[in-house]
C-alpha positions in Angstrom: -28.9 39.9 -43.7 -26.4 41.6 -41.4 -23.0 39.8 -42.7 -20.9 41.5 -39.4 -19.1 44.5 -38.8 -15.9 44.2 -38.7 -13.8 42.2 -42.1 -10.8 40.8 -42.9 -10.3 44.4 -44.4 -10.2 45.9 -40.7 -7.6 43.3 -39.8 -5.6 43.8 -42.3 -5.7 48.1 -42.2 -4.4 47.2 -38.3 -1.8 45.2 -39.8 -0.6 46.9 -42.6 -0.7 50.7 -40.0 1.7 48.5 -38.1 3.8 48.2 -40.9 3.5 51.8 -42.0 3.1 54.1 -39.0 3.6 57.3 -40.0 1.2 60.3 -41.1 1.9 60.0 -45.4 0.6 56.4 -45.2 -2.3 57.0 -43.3 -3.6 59.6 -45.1 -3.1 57.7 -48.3 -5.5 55.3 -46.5 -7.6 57.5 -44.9 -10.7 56.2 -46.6 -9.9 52.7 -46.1 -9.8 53.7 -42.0 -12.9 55.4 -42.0 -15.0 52.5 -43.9 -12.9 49.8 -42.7 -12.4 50.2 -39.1 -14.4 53.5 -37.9 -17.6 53.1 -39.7 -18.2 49.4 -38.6 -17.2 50.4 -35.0 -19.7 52.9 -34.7 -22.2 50.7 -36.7 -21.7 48.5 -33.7 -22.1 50.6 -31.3 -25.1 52.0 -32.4 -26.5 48.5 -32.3 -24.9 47.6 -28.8 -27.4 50.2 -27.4 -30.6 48.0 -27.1 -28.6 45.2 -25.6 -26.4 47.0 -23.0 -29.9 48.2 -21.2 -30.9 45.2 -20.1 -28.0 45.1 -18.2 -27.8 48.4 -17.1 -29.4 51.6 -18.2 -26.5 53.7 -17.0 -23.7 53.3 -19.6 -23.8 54.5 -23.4 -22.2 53.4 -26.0 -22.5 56.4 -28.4 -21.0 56.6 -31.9 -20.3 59.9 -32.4 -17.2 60.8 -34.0 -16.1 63.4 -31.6 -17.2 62.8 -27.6 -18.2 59.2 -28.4 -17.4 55.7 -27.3 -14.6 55.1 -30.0 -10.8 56.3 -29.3 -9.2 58.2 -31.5 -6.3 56.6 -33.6 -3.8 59.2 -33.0 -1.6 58.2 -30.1 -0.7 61.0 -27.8 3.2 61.0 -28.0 3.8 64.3 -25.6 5.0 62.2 -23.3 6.4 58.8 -24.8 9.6 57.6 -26.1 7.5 55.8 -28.9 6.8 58.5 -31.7 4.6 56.6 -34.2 1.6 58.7 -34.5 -1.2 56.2 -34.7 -2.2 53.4 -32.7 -2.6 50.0 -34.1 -6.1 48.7 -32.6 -9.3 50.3 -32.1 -11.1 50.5 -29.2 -14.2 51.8 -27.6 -15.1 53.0 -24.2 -19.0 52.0 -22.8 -18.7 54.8 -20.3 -20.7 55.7 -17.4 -23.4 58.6 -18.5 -22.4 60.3 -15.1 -19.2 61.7 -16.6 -18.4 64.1 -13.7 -16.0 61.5 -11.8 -14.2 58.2 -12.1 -16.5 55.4 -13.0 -16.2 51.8 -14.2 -17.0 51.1 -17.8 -17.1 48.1 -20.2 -14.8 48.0 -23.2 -14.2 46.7 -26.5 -10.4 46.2 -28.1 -10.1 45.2 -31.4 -6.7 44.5 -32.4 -5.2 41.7 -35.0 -2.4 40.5 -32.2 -5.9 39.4 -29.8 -9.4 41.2 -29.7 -11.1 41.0 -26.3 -13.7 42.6 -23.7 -13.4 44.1 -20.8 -15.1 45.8 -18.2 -14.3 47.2 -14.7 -11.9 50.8 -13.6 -8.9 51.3 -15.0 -6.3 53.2 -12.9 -8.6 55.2 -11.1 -7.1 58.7 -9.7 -6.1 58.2 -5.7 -9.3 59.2 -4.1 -11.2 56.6 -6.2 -8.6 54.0 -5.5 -8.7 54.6 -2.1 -13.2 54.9 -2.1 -12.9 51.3 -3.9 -10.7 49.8 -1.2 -12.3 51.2 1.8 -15.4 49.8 0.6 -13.6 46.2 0.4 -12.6 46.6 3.8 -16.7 47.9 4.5 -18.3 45.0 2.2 -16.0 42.0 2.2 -19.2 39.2 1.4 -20.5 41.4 -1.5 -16.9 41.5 -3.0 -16.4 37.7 -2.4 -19.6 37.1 -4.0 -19.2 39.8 -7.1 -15.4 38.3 -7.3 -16.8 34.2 -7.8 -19.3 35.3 -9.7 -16.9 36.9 -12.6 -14.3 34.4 -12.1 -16.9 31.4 -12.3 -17.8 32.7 -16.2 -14.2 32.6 -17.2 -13.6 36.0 -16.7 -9.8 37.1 -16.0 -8.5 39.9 -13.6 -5.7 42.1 -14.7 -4.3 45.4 -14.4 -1.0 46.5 -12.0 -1.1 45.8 -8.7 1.3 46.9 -5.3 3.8 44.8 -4.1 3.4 46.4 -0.7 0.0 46.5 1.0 -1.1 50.1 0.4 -0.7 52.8 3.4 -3.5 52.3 6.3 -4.2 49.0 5.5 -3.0 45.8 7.5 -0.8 43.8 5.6 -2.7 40.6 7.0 -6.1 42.0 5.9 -7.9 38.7 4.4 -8.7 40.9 1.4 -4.8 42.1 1.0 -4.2 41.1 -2.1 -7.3 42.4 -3.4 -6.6 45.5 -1.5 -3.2 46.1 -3.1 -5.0 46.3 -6.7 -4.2 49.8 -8.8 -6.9 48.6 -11.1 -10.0 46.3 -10.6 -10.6 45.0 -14.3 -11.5 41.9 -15.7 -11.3 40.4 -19.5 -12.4 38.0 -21.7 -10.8 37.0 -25.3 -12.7 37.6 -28.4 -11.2 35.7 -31.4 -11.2 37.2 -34.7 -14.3 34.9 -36.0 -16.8 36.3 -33.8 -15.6 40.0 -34.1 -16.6 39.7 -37.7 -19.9 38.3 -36.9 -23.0 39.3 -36.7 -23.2 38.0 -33.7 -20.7 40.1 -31.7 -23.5 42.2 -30.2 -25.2 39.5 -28.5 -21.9 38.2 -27.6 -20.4 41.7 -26.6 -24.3 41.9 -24.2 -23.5 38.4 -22.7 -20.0 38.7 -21.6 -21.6 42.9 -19.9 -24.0 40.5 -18.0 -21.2 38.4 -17.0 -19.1 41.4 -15.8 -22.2 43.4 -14.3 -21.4 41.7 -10.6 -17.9 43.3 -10.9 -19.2 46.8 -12.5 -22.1 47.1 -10.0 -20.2 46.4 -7.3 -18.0 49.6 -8.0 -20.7 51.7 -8.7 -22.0 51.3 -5.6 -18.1 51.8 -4.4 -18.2 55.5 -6.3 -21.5 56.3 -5.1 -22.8 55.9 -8.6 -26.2 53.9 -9.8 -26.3 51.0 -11.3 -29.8 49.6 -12.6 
């Protein structure tokens, strides 16, 4: 019987790299990371597969090591005041199989300060951005009905937005504040008991249907397909 993925041993690797953030430790623990935290992720998202295309069959979640779905641990300090090497939660990108331009994914964060999903664009570059809101302003009933539907399942938006309306855009547009999103991305917790149980799959499929209004809704925004 499947028993999970992720343990109380991924939780406390997170915790303890927290604690320890530097390259000596982690290669001390290495091993623990790869069967720990990696090896489960990758289990999972082998296994997310099956479930993700019957929402859609245009997003992959691939468990390679190199190219796939998981993020590396190493932070990317080039250009951060923060020089710890390693980040301290995993996560995994469900990414668009047309990799050529922007597109909305779903996501995965697992993390001991609060796991969750989420789905949606992330600061898209400016052309994106500005493809996304001129297709509010083109398809204002589709977005009010892809918006209810996401936040009638107890889905959250987040992200950054302007405090300005952006340039070209009326500032008593009835979608304004909508329009003055940098990033159109929803969430949903995901508590610690069902990210260790076998169950997180179906759970992780359930809460993609719940977002697919939202996701589909920028596909068709990007000129990208959905079904």
């Amino acid at each position: 019987m499947n028993e999970g993925y992720f343990s109380s041993a991924c939780f406390d690797f997170l915790t303890e790299l927290k604690a320890h953030n530097s390259r000596d430790w982690f290669q001390a623990n290495k091993k623990r990371y790869e069967a720990d935290v990696r090896g489960p992720f990758q289990r999972l998202l082998t296994d997310l597969q099956p479930a993700l295309a019957k929402v859609s069959n245009q997003f992959v979640a691939s468990p390679k090591t190199v190219g796939g779905s998981l993020f590396r641990i190493h932070r990317d300090t080039r250009f951060s005041k923060d020089k710890t090497p390693y980040k301290t939660h995993a996560g995994a990108l469900i990414f668009h199989q047309d990799r050529s331009k922007p597109a909305p994914c779903f996501y995965l964060h697992i993390d001991p300060e609060g796991c969750f999903f989420g789905a949606g664009i992330y600061h898209p570059p400016a052309p994106a951005l500005r493809a996304i809101r001129d297709f509010l302003v083109d398809n204002p009933n589709a977005w009010g009905k892809a918006k209810d539907s996401v936040l009638g399942v107890g889905l959250a938006f987040g992200g950054d937005s302007l405090s300005r309306p952006p340039r070209g855009y009326a500032a008593d547009h009835p979608l304004i504040d909508d329009l003055k999103r940098k990033d159109f991305v929803v969430s949903k917790p995901l508590d610690q008991d069902m990210a260790m149980s076998a169950a997180l799959p179906d759970w992780f499929a359930q809460r993609a249907t719940e977002a697919a209004p939202l996701v589909d809704y920028l596909c068709a925004a990007l000129d990208l397909p959905f079904d």
